[in-house]
C-alpha positions as CSV (number, residue, x, y, z in Angstrom):
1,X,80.3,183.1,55.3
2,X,78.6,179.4,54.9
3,X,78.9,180.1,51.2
4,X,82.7,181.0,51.0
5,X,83.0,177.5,53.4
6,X,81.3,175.8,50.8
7,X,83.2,177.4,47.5
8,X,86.4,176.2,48.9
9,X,85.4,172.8,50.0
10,X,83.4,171.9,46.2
11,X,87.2,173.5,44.7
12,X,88.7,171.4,47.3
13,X,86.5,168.1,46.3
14,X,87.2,169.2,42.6
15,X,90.8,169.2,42.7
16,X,91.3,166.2,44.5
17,X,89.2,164.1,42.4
18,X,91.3,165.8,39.3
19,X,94.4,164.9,41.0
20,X,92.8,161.0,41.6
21,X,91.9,160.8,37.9
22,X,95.2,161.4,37.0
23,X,97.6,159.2,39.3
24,X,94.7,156.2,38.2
25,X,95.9,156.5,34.6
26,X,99.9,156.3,35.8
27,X,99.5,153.3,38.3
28,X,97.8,150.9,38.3
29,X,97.0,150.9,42.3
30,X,96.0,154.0,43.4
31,X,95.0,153.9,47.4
32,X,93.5,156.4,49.6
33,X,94.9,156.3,52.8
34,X,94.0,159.3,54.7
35,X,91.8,162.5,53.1
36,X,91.5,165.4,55.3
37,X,90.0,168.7,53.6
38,X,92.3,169.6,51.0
39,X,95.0,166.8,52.4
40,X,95.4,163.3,50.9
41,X,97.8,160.6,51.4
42,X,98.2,158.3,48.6
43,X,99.7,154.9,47.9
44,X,100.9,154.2,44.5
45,X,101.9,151.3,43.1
46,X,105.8,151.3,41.8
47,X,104.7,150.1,38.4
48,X,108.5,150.0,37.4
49,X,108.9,153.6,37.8
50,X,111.7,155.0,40.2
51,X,111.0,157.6,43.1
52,X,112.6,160.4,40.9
53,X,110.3,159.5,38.6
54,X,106.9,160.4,40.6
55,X,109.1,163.7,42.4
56,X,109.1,164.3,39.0
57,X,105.7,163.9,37.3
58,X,104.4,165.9,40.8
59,X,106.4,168.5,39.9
60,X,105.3,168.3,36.1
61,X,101.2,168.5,37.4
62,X,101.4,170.6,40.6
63,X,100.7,173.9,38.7
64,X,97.8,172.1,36.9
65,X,96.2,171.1,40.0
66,X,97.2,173.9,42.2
67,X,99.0,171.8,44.6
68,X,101.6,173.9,47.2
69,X,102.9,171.4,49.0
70,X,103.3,167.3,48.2
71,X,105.9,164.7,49.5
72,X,107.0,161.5,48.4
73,X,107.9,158.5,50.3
74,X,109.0,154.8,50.1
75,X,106.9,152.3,52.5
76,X,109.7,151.8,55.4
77,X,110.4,148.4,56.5
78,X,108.6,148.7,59.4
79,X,105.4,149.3,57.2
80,X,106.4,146.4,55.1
81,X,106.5,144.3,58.4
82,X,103.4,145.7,60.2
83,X,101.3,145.3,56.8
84,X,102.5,141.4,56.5
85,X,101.9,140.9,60.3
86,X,98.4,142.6,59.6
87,X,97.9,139.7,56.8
88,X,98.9,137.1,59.0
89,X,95.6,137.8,61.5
């Protein structure tokens, strides 16, 4: 039992360090923003590419990595203007 538990969460760890690797060689920022078992949120920097672009490459990579489900997202204004107020303190 422990050792199925641990099987999944080393595949887990694997993968997701795979899938880090990779976005690092696309953009140049790559942040970790949350990271929860086999969940991660990511922010990517736009490096000039368009939002199709990364639905795109995702779709290109998520056999290799074995990824079921992924979203993207652009940061909403309201991030924009809670990050700059965050700067500001």
């Amino acid at each position: 039992m422990f050792t199925d538990e641990l099987i999944r969460w080393i595949f887990s760890e694997t993968k997701g360090a795979e899938i880090i690797q990779e976005l690092e060689m696309i953009f140049s920022t790559l942040q970790i923003i949350e990271h929860h078992g086999n969940n991660y949120k990511f922010k990517v920097s736009k490096d000039g590419h368009s939002i199709g672009y990364l639905f795109g490459y995702m779709e290109d990579i998520k056999t290799k990595f074995d990824v079921i489900e992924y979203s993207v997202s652009q940061t909403t204004l309201e991030q924009i203007f809670n990050n700059f107020a965050k700067e500001i303190e």
